[in-house]
C-alpha positions as CSV (number, residue, x, y, z in Angstrom):
1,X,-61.4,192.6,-4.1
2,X,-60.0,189.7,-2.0
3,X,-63.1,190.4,0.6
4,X,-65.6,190.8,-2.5
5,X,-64.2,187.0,-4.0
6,X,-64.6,185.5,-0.8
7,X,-68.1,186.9,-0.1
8,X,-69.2,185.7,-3.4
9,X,-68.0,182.5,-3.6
10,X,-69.7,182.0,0.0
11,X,-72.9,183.1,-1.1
12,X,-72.6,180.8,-4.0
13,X,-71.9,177.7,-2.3
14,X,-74.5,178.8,0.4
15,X,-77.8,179.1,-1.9
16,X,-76.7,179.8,-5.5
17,X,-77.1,183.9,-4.9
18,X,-75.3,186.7,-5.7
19,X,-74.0,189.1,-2.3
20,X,-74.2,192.2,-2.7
21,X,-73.5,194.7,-5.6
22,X,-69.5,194.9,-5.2
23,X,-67.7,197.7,-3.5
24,X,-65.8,199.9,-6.3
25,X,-62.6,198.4,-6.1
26,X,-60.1,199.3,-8.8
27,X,-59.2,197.0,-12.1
28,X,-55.6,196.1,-11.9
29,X,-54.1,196.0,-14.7
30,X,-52.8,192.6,-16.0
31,X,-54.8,190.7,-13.4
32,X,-57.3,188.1,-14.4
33,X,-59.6,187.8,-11.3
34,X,-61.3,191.4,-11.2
35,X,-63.3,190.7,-14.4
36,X,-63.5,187.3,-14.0
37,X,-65.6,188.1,-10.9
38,X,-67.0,191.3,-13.1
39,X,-67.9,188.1,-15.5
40,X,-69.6,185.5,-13.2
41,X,-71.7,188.6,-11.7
42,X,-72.9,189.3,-14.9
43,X,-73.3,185.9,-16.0
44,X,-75.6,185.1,-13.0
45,X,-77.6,187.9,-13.3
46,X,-78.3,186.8,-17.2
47,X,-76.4,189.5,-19.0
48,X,-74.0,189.4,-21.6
49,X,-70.7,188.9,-20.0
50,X,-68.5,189.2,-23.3
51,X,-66.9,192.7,-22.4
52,X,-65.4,191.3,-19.0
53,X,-64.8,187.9,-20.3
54,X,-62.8,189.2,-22.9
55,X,-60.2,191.0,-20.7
56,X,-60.3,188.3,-18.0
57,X,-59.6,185.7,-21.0
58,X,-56.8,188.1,-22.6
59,X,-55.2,188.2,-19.4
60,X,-55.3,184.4,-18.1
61,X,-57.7,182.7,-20.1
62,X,-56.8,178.8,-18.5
63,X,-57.5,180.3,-15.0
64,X,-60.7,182.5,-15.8
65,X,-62.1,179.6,-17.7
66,X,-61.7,177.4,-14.6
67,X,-62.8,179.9,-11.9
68,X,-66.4,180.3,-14.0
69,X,-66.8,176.8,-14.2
70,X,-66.2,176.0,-10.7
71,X,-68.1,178.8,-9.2
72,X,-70.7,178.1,-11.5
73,X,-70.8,174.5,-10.5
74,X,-70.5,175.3,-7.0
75,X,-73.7,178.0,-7.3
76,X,-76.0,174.8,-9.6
77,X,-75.6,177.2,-12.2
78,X,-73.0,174.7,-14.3
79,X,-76.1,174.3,-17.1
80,X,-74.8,178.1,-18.2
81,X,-70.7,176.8,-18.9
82,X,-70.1,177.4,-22.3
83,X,-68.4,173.9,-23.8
84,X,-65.4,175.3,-25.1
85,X,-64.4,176.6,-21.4
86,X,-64.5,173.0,-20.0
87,X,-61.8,172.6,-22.7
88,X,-59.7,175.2,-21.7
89,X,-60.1,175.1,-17.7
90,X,-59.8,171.2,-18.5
91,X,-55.9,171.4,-20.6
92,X,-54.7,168.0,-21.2
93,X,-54.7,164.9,-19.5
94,X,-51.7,162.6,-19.5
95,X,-50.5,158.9,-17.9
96,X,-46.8,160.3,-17.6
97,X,-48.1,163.9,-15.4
98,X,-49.8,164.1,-12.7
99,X,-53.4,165.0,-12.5
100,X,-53.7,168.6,-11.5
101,X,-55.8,170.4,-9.1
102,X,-57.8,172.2,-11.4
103,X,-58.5,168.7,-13.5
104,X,-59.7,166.7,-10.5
105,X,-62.1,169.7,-9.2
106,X,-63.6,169.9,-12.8
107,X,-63.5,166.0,-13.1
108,X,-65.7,165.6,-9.6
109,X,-68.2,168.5,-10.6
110,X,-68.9,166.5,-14.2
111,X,-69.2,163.6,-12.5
112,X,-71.7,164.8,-10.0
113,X,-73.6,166.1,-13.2
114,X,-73.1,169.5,-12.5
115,X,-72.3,169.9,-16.3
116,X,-74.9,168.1,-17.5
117,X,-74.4,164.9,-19.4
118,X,-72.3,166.9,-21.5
119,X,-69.7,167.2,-18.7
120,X,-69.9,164.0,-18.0
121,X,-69.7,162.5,-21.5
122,X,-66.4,165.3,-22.0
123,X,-64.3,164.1,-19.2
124,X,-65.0,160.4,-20.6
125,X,-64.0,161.0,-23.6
126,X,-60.4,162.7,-22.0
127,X,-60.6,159.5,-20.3
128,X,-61.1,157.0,-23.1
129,X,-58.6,159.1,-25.5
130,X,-55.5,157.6,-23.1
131,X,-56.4,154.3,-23.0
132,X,-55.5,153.5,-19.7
133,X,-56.1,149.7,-19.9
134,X,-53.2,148.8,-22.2
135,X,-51.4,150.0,-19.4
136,X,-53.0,148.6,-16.4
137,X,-52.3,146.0,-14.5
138,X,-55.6,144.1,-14.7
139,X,-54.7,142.6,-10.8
140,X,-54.4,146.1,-9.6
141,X,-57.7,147.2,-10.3
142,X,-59.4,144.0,-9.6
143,X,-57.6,144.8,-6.1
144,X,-59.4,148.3,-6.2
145,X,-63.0,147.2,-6.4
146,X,-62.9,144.0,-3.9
147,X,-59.6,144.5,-1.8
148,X,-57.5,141.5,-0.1
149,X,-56.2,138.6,-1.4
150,X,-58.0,135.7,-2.2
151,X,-59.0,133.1,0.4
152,X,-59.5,129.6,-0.1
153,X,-63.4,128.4,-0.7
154,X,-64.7,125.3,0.8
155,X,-67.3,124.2,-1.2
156,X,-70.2,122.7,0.5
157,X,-69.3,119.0,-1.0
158,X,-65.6,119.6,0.8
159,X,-66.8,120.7,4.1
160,X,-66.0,117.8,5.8
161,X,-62.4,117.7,4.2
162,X,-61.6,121.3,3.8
163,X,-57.7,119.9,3.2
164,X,-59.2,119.3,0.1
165,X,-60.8,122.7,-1.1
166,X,-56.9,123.7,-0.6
167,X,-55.7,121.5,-3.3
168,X,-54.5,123.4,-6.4
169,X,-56.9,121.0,-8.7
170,X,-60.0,121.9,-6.2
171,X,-59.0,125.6,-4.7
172,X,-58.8,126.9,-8.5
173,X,-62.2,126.7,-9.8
174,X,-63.9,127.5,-6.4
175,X,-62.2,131.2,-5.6
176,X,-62.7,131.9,-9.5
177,X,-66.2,131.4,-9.0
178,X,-66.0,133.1,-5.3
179,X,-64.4,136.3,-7.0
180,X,-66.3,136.8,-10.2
181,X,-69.7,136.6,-7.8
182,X,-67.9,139.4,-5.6
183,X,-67.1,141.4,-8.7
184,X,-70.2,141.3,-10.0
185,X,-71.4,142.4,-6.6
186,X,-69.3,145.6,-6.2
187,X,-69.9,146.5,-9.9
188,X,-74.1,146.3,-9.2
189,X,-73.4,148.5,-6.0
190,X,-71.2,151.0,-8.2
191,X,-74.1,151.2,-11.0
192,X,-77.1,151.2,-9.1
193,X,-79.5,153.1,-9.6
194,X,-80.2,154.3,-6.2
195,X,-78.0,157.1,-6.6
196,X,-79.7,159.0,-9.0
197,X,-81.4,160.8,-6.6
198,X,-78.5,163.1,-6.8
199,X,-79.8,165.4,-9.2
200,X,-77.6,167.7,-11.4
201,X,-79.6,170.4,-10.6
202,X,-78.9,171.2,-6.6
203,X,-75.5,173.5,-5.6
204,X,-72.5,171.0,-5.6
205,X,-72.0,169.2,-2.7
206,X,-74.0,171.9,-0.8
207,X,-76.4,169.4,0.9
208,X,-76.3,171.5,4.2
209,X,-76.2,174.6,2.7
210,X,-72.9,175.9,4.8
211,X,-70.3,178.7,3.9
212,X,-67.2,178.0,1.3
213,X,-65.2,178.7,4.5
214,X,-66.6,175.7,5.9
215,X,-66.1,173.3,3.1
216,X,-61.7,173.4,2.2
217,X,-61.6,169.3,2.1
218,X,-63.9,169.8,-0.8
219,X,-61.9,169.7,-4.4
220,X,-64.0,172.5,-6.2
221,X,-64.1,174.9,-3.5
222,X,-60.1,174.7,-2.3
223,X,-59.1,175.3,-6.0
224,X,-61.7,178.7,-6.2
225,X,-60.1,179.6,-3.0
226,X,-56.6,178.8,-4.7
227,X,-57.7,180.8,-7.4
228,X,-58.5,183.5,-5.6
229,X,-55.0,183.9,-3.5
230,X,-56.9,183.0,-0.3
231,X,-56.5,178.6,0.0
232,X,-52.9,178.2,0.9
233,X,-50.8,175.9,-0.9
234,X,-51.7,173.0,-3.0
235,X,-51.1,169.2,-1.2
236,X,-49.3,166.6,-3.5
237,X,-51.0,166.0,-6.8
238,X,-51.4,162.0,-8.1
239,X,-51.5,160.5,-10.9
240,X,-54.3,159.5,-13.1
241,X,-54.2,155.6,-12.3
242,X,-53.8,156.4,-8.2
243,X,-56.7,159.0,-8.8
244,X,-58.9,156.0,-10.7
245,X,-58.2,153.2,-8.7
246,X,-58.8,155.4,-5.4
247,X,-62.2,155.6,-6.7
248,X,-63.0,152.6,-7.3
249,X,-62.2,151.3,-3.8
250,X,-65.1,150.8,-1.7
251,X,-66.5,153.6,0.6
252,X,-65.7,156.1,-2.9
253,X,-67.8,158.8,-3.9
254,X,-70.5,156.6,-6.5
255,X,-70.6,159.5,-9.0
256,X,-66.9,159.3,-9.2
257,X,-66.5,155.2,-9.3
258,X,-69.4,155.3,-12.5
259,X,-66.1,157.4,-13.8
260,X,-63.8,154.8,-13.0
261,X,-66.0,151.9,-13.5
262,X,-66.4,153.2,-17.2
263,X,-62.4,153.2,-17.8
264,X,-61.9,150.0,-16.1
265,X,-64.6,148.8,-18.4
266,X,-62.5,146.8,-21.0
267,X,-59.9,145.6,-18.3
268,X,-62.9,144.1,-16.3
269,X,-64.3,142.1,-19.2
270,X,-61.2,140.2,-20.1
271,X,-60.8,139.6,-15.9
272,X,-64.4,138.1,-16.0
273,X,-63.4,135.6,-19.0
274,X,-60.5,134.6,-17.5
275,X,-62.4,134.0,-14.1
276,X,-65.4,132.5,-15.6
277,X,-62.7,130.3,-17.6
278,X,-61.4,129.0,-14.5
279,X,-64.8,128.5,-12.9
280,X,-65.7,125.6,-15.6
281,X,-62.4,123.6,-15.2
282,X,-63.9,119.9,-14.8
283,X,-62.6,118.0,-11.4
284,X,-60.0,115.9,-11.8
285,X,-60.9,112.2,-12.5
286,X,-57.8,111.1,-10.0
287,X,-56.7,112.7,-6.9
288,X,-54.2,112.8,-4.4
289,X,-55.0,114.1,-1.0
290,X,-53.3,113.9,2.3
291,X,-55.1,112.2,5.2
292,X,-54.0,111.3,8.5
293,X,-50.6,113.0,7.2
294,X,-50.8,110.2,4.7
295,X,-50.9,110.5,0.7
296,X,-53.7,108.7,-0.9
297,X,-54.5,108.2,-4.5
298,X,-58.3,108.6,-5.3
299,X,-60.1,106.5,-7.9
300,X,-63.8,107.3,-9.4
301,X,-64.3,103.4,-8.3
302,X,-62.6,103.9,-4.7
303,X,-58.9,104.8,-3.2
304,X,-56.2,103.4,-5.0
305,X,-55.4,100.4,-3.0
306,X,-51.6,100.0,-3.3
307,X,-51.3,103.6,-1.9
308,X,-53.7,102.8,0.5
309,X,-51.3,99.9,1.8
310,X,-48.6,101.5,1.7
311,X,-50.5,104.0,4.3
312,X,-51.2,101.8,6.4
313,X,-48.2,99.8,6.6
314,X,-46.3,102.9,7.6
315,X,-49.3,103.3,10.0
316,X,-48.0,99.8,11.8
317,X,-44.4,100.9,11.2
318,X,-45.1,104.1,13.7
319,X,-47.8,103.2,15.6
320,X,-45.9,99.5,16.9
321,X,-43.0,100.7,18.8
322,X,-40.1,98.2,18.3
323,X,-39.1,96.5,22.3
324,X,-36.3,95.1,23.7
325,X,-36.3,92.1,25.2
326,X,-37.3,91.4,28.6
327,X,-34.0,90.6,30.0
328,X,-35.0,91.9,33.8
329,X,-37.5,89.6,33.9
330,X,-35.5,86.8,32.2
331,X,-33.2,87.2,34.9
332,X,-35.8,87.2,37.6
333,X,-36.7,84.0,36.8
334,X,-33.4,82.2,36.4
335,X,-32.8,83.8,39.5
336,X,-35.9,82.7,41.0
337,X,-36.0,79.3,40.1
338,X,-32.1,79.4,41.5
339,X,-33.8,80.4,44.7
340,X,-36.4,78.0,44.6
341,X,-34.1,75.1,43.7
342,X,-31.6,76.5,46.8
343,X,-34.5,76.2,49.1
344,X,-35.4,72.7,48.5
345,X,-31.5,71.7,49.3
346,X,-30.1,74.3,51.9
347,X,-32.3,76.9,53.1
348,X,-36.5,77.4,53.1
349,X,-36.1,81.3,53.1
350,X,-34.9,81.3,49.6
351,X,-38.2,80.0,48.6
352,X,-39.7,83.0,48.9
353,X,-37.1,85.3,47.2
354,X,-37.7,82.6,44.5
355,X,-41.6,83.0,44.3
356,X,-41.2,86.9,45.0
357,X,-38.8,87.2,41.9
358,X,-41.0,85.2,39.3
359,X,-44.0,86.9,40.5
360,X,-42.2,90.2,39.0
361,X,-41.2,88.8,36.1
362,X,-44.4,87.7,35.3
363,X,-45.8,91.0,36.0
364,X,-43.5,93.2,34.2
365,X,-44.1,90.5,31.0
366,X,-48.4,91.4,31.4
367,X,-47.2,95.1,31.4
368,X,-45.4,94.4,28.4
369,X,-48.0,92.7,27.1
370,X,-50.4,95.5,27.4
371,X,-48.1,98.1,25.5
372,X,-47.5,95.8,22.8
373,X,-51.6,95.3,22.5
374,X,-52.7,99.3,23.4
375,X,-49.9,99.6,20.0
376,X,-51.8,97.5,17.8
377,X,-55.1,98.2,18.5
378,X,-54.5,101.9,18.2
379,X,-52.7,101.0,14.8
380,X,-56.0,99.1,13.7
381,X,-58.2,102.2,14.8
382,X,-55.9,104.2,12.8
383,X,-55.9,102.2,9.7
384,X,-59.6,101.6,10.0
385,X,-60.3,105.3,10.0
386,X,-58.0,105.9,7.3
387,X,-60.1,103.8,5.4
388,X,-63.1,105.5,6.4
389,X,-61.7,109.1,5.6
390,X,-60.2,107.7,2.0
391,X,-64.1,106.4,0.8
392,X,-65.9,109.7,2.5
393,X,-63.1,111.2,0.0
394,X,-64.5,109.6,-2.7
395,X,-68.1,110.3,-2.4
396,X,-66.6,113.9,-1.9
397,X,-64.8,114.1,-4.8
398,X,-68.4,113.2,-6.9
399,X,-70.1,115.3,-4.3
400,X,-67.7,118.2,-6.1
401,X,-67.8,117.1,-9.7
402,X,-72.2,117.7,-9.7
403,X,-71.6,121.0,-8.2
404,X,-69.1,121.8,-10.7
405,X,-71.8,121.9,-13.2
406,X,-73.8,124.4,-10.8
407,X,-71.0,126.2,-10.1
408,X,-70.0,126.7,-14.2
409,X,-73.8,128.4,-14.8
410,X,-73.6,130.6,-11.9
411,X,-70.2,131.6,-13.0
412,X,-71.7,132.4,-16.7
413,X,-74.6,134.0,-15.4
414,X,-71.8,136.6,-13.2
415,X,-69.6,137.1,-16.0
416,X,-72.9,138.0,-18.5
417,X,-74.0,139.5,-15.7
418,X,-70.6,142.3,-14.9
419,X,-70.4,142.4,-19.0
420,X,-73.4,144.2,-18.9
421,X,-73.0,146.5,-16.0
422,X,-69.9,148.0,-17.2
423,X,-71.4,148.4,-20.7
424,X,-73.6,150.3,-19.4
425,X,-71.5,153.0,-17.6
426,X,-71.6,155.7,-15.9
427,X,-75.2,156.5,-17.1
428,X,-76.5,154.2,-14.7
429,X,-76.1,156.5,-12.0
């Protein structure tokens, strides 16, 4: 009977048919799977299963209700699933369980419209009937659909003073903007309709038309093999929000994000308000930035002039360094002029020593000379570019206030935009 299941089920995944007539193998008595597979034969040949179906049902019905489904899904031939045996494979779906085996096989086949619209519209409404967004966390989902964290945006009227576009007052209204129109992206990808090309009508999943055998990552087939005593054991089941936001993330399988997309509907509205919200804050009238490690206080009419002096007398404080005295060459010339004076009464030798001594006084006094001028013209090129950097800010700052008005219509035109996508759904695709 084992052999007989297995056969079948390849043949089913392979091209829809039916092997063989079956060997005679022997009822047993209590066991579900003999006329479940009596059942599905039957079924696919287009007789009356009822006689088989009855026994298989009075033995397990939860399990023979979920074998024909599958097996029926995995053959193409889901359009012949009765509606109240998605109900019964399907049992009940809850935030506080996990999300069994047998769910998430049927869940993937609806969504991949092996059902129908029917199936997919049933395992919505199991969705919808838990409300998952009242107890989501909105971040957690936004995370799903564009992952990492947000990164600062420089605007093009801040390239040239990106410090800026970091500024709480600046940063806020840019990466709203940024993530909304990344949003709206991934939610256009996730509805488009370029994937409605996979039609409801082929085998599930059997684009290369390989054996079952072949196929144990796939959800549908691993549970029939379960089913039939011959996958192994079950991996770890998850939980309905892990199994929604994993299929949201990019790279998912699109039939199954439409799924997700539709349940993270309402929580994805209420994000796109709060983000377009933030996108049409107005610029602050008065700002203050840091430049050249310095605070200034920015006007409409120009930088705020006693912050501005106060920058730049702290740029003279630091860039003049304060000098002692020159006492060497102070004493080089009392002692030369000793010299020279000694010369004239005693000795013409000491005239030299006399000149040799001022003459390096006076050159370590031109050294120091040179310092003192490299300090303040270095503190005038500082100041002067300060004041440079503090009106670019300026025109910068106005440069950001007109884009804010571009940047509040794009931002209405996303959110108007991602309303409507998730309204529409999983139809879409």
């Amino acid at each position: 009977m084992h052999r007989y299941a297995e056969a079948l089920l390849a043949h089913l995944a392979a091209n829809g048919s039916v092997p063989p007539a079956a060997p005679g193998f022997r009822d047993i008595p209590g066991y579900w799977l003999p006329p479940a597979i009596e059942a599905l034969a039957t079924i696919l040949a287009g007789n009356d299963p009822l006689e088989p179906l009855s026994r298989a049902a009075g033995r397990d019905q939860q399990r023979t209700a979920l074998f024909l489904c599958l097996a029926l899904a995995v053959s193409g031939q889901g359009a012949r699933v009765h509606a109240s045996w998605l109900g019964t494979a399907f049992g009940e779906l809850s935030l506080d369980r996990p999300v069994t085996h047998g769910q998430r096989a049927l869940w993937l086949a609806a969504a991949r419209g092996a059902y129908g619209p029917a199936g997919k519209i049933f395992v919505l409404r199991k969705l919808d009937a838990l409300a998952v967004q009242e107890h989501a966390d909105p971040e957690q989902w936004v995370q799903a659909l564009i992952p990492g964290k947000p990164t600062v945006v420089v605007p093009r009227s801040l390239v040239d003073f990106p410090e800026m576009a970091e500024l709480p007052e600046l940063a806020r209204p840019s990466m709203a903007a940024d993530r909304l129109a990344r949003l709206r992206s991934r939610c256009a990808e996730i509805t488009s309709t370029r994937h409605a090309d996979h039609g409801s009508t082929a085998p599930l999943g059997n684009t290369a038309s390989s054996p079952a055998m072949a196929w144990a990552e796939d959800e549908p087939l691993a549970v029939l093999r379960s089913l039939m005593g011959s996958g192994g054991p079950e991996g770890p089941m998850a939980s309905l929000g892990t199994h929604l936001l994993d299929d949201l993330r990019p790279g998912a399988d699109p039939h199954l994000a439409a799924i997700a997309l539709h349940v993270a509907a309402p929580i994805l509205r209420g994000v796109a308000e709060e983000l377009e919200a933030d996108s049409r804050l107005a610029p602050p009238d008065t700002l203050t930035v840091p430049l050249l490690g310095h605070r200034i206080h920015l006007r409409p009419e120009g930088p705020d002039r006693p912050s501005l002096d106060a920058a730049e007398h702290a740029i003279l404080t630091e860039a003049v360094v304060p000098r002692p005295l020159p006492w060497a060459a102070m004493v080089l010339i009392v002692a030369g002029i000793a010299c020279l004076v000694g010369a004239v009464l005693a000795n013409s030798l000491l005239a030299a020593a006399g000149v040799t001594m001022i003459g390096l006084a006076g050159w370590q006094l031109w050294q120091r000379r040179k310092l003192v001028q490299a300090d303040a013209r270095f503190a005038d090129a500082q100041i002067s570019e300060l004041r440079e950097l503090a009106e670019g800010a300026v025109w910068a700052l106005h440069a950001y206030a007109r884009e804010s008005d571009e940047r509040a219509k794009q931002a209405t035109d996303d959110a108007t935009e991602l309303t409507r996508l998730v309204r529409r759904g999983p139809r879409a695709a």
